[in-house]
N, C-alpha and C positions, 0 to 999 in steps of 0.2 A: 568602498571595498569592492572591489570586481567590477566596477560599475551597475554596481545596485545601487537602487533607490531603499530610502527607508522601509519602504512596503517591502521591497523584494528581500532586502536584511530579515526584518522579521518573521514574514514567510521561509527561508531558505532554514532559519532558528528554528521556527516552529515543525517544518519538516523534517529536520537533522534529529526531532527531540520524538515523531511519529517514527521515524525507521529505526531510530534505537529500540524505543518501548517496543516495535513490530520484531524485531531480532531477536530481543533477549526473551521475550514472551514464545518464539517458534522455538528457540534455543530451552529454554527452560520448561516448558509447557507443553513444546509438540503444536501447541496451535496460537492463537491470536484467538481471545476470549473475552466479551464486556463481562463475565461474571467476576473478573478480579481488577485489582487498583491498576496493574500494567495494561490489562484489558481497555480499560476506559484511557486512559493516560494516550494508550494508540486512538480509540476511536474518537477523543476529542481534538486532539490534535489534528489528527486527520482529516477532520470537518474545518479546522480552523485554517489546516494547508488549502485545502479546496477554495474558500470560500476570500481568502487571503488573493487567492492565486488568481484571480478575476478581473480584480484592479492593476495587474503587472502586463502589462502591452508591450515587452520590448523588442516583439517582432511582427509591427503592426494592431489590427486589430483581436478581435475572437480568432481564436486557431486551435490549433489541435489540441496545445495544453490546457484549454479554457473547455475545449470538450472530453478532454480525460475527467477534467473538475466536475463535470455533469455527470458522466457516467456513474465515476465512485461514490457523489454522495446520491445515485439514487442504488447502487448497490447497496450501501449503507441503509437505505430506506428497507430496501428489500431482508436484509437482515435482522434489521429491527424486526420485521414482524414474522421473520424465522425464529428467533430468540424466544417470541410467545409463541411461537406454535400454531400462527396463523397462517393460511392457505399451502404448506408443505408437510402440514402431519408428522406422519414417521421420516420422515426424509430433514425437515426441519436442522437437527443437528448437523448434518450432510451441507446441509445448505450454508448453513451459518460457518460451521468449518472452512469448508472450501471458497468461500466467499469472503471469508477476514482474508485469507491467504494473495486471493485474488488483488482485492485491496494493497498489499503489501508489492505486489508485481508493478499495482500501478505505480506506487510512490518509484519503484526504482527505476523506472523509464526516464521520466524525465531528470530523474536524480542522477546517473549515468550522461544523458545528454548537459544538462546545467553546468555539472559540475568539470567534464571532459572537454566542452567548449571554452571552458573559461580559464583552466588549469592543464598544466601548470604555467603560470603569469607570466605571458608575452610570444608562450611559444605551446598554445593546447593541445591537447594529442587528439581533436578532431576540428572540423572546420566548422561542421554545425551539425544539426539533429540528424541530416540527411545523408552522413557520411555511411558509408556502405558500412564499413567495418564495426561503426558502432549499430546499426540497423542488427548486424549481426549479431554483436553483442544481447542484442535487445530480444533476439529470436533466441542464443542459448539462454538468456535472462525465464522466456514463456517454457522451453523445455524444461528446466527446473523446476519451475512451478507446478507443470503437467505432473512430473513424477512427484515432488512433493505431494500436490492434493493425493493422487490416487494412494500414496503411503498412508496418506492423515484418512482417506475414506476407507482403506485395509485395514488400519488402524481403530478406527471408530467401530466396523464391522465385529470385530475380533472383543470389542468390549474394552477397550483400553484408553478410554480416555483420561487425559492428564490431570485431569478437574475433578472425577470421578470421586474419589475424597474430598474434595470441597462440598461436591452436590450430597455426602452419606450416600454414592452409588454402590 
């Protein structure tokens, strides 16, 4: 199928099943949260795309998507110990918000590239990662984001968080 390998099938599954849980969680929730079951569903997944994504060389050796996989799951590290409340304090929540989010920018970089290289079958609407227009894509992709967090940190400001009822806030 596309010319994937089994690895890259099941990775492409398992990422397909991290940007839903990551959509419908900012869609319903306002943010990407481990304190609920969509919560965790993204952040496992997520670790499983990364860690999935290591063994798939189809453009040589380590490259840049093997270093997105670095990045996010030590973002994810760094979350985790926003999550308890260690070395960010008050800002913690801040952190952990805007940082599931970030997480979700990453998954759609290469997802946008992947999937735009390959489709639609025999005739893609890019040549590879480095096409200008999708570069572009990828920069209105980080303006999004930019405004989303700062809405999700107005948001958290303002006392509104979506969870807020779950935690008895």
């Amino acid at each position: 199928m596309f010319g994937l390998t089994p690895l890259g099938s099941f990775h492409t599954v398992i990422s397909i099943i991290a940007v839903a849980a990551g959509l419908i969680a900012l869609v319903r929730d306002r943010e990407i949260t481990p304190r609920n079951t969509l919560g965790q569903v993204y952040l496992w997944t997520t670790v499983v795309t990364c860690i999935t994504g290591f063994g798939i060389f189809q453009h040589g050796g380590f490259g840049k998507p093997h270093a997105l996989g670095v990045i996010t799951l030590i973002v994810l590290a760094v979350l985790n110990l926003a999550a308890r409340g260690i070395r960010f304090g008050r800002s913690s929540r801040y952190v952990e918000t805007v940082g599931y989010s970030l997480t979700f920018f990453f998954h759609l970089v290469p997802a946008l590239a992947e999937t735009f290289t390959r489709l639609p079958s025999g005739s893609p609407l890019f040549s590879s990662p480095e096409d200008p227009i999708l570069q572009a894509l990828d920069g209105l992709l980080f303006l999004l984001f930019l405004v989303g967090a700062t809405w999700q940190v107005r948001r958290l400001r303002a006392g509104g968080t979506a969870n807020s009822a779950l935690r008895g806030a």
